[in-house]
N, C-alpha and C positions, 0 to 999 in steps of 0.2 A: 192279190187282187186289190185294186184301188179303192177305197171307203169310198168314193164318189159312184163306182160300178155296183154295187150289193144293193139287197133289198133289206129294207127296216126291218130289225133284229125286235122282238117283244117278247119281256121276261116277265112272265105270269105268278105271282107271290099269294099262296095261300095254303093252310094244312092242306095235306094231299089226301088223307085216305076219305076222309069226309065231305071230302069237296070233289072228290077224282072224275063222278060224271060232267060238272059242271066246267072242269081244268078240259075233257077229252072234248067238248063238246065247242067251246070258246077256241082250242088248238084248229079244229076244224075251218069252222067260218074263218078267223085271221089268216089260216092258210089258204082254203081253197077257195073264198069269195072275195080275199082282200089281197094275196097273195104276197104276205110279211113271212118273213121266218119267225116262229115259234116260239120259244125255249121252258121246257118243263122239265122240272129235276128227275121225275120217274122215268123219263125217253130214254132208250140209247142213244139218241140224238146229243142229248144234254152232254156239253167238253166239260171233262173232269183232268184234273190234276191230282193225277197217283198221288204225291208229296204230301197231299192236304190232306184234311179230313172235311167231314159233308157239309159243314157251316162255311168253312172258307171256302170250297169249293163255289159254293151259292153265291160268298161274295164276290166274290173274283171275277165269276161269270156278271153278274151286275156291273162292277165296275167297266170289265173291257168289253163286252159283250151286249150290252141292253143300248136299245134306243130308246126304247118305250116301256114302263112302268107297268102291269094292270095288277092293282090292290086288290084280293078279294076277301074278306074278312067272315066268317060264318059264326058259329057259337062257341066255337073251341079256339083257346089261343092256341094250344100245340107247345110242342118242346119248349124247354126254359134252358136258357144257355147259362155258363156261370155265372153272367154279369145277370139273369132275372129276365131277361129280356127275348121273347121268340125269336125263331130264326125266321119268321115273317118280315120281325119286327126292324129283324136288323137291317133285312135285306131292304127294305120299305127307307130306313134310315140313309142308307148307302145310294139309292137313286137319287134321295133329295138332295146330298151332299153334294153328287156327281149333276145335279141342274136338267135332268130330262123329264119332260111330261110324265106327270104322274092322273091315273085315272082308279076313284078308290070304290068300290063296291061294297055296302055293308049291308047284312043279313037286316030285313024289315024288322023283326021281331028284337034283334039286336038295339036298334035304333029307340024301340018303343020302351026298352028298357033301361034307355039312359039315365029317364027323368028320378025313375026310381031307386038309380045305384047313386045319383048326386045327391038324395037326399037323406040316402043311409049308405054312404061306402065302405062300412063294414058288416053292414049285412048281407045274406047267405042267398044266392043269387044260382044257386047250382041248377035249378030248372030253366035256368035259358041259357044260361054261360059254362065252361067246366072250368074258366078261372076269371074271376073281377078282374086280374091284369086285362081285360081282352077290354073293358068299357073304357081301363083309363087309357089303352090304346088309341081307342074309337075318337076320345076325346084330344087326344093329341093329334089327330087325324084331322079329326072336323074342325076342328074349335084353334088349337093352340097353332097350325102348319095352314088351316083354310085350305088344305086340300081339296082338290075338285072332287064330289063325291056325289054318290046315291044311290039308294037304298035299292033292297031287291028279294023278288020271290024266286026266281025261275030266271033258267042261264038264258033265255031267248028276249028278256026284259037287258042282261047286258050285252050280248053280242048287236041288239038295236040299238041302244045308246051309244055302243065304240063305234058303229059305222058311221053315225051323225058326227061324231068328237073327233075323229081320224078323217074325215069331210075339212071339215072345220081347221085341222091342224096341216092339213095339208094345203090348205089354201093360206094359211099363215105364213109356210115354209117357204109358198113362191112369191109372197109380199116382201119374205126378208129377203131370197135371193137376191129381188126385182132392186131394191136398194142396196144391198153390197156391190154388184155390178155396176148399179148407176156411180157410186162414190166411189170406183175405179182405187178402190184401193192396193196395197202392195200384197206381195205372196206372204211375206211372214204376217202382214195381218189379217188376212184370209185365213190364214194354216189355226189362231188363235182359239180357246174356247168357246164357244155359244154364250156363255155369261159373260163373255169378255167384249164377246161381238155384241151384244145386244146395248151392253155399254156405252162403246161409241155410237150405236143407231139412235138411241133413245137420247142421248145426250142430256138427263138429269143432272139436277144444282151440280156446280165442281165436278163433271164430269172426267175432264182430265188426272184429274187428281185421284178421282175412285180409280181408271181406269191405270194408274200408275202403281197405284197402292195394291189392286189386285193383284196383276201380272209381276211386281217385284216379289208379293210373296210366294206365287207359286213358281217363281222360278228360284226362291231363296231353301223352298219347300223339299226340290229336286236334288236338295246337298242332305237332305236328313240321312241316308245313308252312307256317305261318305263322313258324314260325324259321328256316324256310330262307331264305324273303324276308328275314330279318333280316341270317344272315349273308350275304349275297350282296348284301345292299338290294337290292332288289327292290322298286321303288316302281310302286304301282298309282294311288295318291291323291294328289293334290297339293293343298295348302290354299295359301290365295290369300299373295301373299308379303308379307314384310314389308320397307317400302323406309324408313320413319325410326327413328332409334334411339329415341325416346320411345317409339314402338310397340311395342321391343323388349322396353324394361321392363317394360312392363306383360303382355308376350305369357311371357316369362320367368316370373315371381309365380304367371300362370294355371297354367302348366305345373307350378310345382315345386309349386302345393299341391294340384293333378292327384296326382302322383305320393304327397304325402304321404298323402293321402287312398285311395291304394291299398293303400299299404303298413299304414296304422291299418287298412286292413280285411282285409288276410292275417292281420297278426297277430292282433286280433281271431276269426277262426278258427280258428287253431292253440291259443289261449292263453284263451278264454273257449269258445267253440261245442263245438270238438273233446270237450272233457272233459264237459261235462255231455249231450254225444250220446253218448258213450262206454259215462259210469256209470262211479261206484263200482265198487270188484272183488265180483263174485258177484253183481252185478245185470246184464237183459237192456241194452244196448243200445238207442238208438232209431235204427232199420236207415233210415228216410225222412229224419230228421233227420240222418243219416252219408251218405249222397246226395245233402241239400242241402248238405251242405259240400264236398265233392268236384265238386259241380256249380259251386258259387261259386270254389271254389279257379280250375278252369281259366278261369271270365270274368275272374277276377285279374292270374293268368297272362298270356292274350289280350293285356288291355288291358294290361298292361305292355310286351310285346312291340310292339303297336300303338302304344304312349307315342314309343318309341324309333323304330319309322319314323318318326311324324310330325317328330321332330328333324333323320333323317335328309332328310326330304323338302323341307321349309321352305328360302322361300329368303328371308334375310336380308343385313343389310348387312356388306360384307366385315369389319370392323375388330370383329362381333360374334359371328363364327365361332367362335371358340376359344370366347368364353361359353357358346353354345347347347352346342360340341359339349363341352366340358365337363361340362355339365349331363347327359349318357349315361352318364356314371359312376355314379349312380343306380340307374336301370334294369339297368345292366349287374349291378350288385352283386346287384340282387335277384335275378334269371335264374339267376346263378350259384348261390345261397342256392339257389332251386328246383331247379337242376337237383343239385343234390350232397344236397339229402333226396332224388329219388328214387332214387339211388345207395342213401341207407339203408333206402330202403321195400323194396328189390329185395333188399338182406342181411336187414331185419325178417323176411321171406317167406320166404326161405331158414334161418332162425333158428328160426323156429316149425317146418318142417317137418322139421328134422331133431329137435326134440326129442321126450322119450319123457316120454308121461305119469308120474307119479310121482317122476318124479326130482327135481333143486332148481327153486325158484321160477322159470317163466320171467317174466323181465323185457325190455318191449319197448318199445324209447326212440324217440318218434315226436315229438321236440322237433324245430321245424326254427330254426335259429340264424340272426339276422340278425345279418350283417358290415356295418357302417356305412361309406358309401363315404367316398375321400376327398374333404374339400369346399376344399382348398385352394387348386388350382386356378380350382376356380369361383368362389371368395368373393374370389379377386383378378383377376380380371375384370371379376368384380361391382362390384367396388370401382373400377377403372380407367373403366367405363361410369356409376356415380354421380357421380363426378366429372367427366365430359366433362357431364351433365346436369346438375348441380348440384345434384344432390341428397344431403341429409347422412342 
């Protein structure tokens, strides 16, 4: 079914057995007065994946599954996962990450308790709370995230507030619509994230530039498991081997102008594409044309990544091991070149958001530097195997 055909999916986060009348009663009204899908982990409703266990499972279903957040917080923080941290907590983490309205509800008595746990955080707080993690929760909630929040006695004080908030958020939805339609934009920028879209709608200082910086890294983001096959080798694919050394050379040649041929087409995008999608300063931006390069950057990426299994994978003649695996220096060099820009896309982002209009020029350096590997090894290899071949 088409995500444009379904009804808004609402993943309910809070200890269950303590809270279970207020979880059954909230499930009610969003369903039959508001008519959203649900999702409570106690339901056989609730999609599990056997493979997992109950934490992942929670996240999973948050990640692909929630449209809408509702935080409920009581006196008990609940289980403590290895890292210290509730499976509230996590899951609470995991919507913010993922960019979806979040709506936080915290027990009154909780709230009146705050003033007293700031001023002694190590004192013994067990007659409101049954862990102080649950205050510095509250506090990272309220205070450090500005979470939307408010307090509460009784579940009919929040099922009236979500109906005003889901009021409210659905009129927001068809303001945004109203303007992605008007700006006729293209399908792959429509198909984009909500934080990506919001992006371009809002168009904040250097907007092009955030809106380049984001969508490179979550498309650079989409190669982390294809790097793990890397470092781990991890081979899925084997190409047929190679058993003579004449083969080799010429299997060699293919490969290094493989690799050349990639590398002329990153920089090519960094150093010809980038700039003229970018514009001049005080002109727009071409926002399709900054998406097809972020979209080519990551089949670059890919394919380099995939350059270097195939090395790994290949089985050649022992006395030409060292040439092949020499020849990863390459590859290696480049990964490394990519992976230390998005080190600087991630300070760029950082860089723009703390600055304050008016103040000096900001300037934001999106060069990414290619380190030339060393070929010294390989070129006396190289030279070791011309010679066993006879070739000058």
């Amino acid at each position: 079914m088409s995500s444009f055909a379904r009804k808004p999916t609402v993943f309910i986060s809070s200890t269950c057995y303590d809270l279970k009348q207020i979880r059954s009663d909230l499930k009610n009204v969003i369903e039959n007065d508001l008519g959203f899908e649900v999702l409570l982990s106690e339901y056989s409703s609730f999609p599990i994946d056997p493979s997992l266990g109950t934490v992942d499972n929670c996240l999973r279903v948050v990640q692909e599954r929630a449209d809408i957040f509702i935080l409920i917080i009581g006196n008990r923080y609940g289980y403590q996962t290895d890292n210290g941290k509730s499976v509230t907590n996590l899951e609470y983490l995991r919507a913010k990450e993922k960019g979806i309205p979040i709506y936080a509800f915290i027990d009154k008595k909780v709230i009146q308790g705050m003033p007293l746990w700031k001023d002694n955080p190590e004192g013994n707080f067990d007659s409101l709370v049954d862990n102080s993690e649950l205050f510095r929760f509250v506090e990272q909630v309220m205070y450090e995230d500005s979470t939307w929040s408010y307090e509460y006695e009784l579940a009919e004080q929040i099922s009236e507030r979500l109906k005003f908030q889901f009021a409210y958020l659905f009129y927001d939805s068809l303001s945004l619509r109203k303007k992605l339609v008007q700006k006729n934009f293209s399908k792959k920028i429509m198909a984009l994230s909500p934080n990506i879209l919001q992006i371009i709608l809002e168009k904040p200082d250097a907007w092009e530039y955030i809106f380049f910086i984001q969508i490179l890294l979550e498309f650079l983001g989409e190669a982390d498991e294809l790097k793990k096959d890397l470092r781990y080798e991890i081979i899925l694919e084997f190409p047929n081997p190679i058993t003579e050394d004449g083969e080799i050379f010429e299997w060699i040649s293919y490969k290094y102008n493989q690799i050349l041929k990639l590398t002329n087409g990153l920089s090519n995008l960094v150093n010809v594409a980038f700039p003229e999608a970018i514009g001049d300063p005080g002109t727009r931006g071409d926002i399709d044309f900054l998406l097809y390069i972020a979209e080519k950057w990551k089949s670059i990426y890919c394919s380099i990544i995939k350059w270097e299994l195939e090395l790994i994978s290949i089985s050649v003649p022992e006395n030409t091991q060292e040439l092949v695996y020499s020849l990863r220096k390459i590859s290696q060099s480049l990964i490394i070149n990519i992976d230390d820009f998005k080190i600087k896309l991630f300070n760029s982002l950082e860089k723009i958001a703390n600055h304050t209009p008016g103040e000096q020029t900001l300037i934001i350096d999106l060069v990414m530097e290619f380190t030339e590997p060393d070929f010294t090894e390989f070129n006396k290899e190289l030279e070791i195997l011309k010679q066993k071949l006879g070739i000058s």
